[in-house]
Residue, then its C-alpha position, 0 to 999 in steps of 0.5 A: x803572350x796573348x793573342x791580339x783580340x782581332x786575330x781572335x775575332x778572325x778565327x771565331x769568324x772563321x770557326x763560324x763559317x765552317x760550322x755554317x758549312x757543316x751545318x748546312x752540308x748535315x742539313x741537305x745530307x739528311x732531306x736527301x737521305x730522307x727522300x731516299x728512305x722514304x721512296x725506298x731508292x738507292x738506300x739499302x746498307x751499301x748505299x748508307x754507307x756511300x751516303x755516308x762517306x758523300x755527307x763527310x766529303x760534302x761537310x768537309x769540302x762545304x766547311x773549307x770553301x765556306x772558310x775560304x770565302x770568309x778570308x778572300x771576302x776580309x781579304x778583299x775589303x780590307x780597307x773598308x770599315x768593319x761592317x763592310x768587313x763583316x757583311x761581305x764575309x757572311x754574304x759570301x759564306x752563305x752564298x757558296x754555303x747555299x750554292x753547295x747544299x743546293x747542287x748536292x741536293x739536286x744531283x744526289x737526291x732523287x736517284x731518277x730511274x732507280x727501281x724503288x719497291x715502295x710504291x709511294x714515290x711513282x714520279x721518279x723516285x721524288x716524294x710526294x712532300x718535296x718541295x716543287x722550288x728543290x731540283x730533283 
């Protein structure tokens, strides 16, 4: 017996908005592990493998809010025609996708009073490239 071709659609929908999910949590993972590398704070082999369990939570929990959000937003427009359907869901995912990669870059990235050797990073351990629009 085969699937209903809607049912298949929904669950490439959702594969979809958890890939966004981890992609995005991979992405935000590696600026923060570059902005740390590269002013020598918090990443000696302990703090590498903290970072490494925070990135599988972070793709995790971003992978399973961005599939939440996908079904309450299909959910929710429901009676409305398919774009509707479609648009809500990616509006959705991508907010909440952007929102989480957004706070754990603000509260993980630039460990402010840790005591870097590096010398290139003398404004609280935020290098010299990141972006001013970022939160430190």
């Amino acid at each position: 017996m085969s699937s209903h071709p809607v049912s298949r659609l929904q669950g490439l929908s959702w594969g979809a908005a958890a890939l966004t999910g981890a992609a995005a949590a991979y992405g935000a993972s590696a600026l923060v592990a570059q902005a740390r590398s590269y002013c020598d704070a918090a990443w000696e082999p302990p703090h590498r493998f903290t970072h490494l369990v925070e990135f599988l939570g972070l793709a995790a929990g971003t992978a399973f809010a961005a599939v939440t959000v996908a079904v309450l937003a299909r959910a929710a427009a429901v009676r409305g025609p398919r774009p509707l359907r479609a648009s809500a869901q990616l509006v959705g995912v991508l907010l909440v996708v952007a929102w989480l990669a957004w706070w754990y870059v603000g509260a993980q990235a630039t460990p402010a009073g840790y005591p870097g050797d590096s010398g290139l990073c003398p404004d609280s351990n935020v290098p010299p490239w990141w972006p001013g629009w970022l939160p430190t």
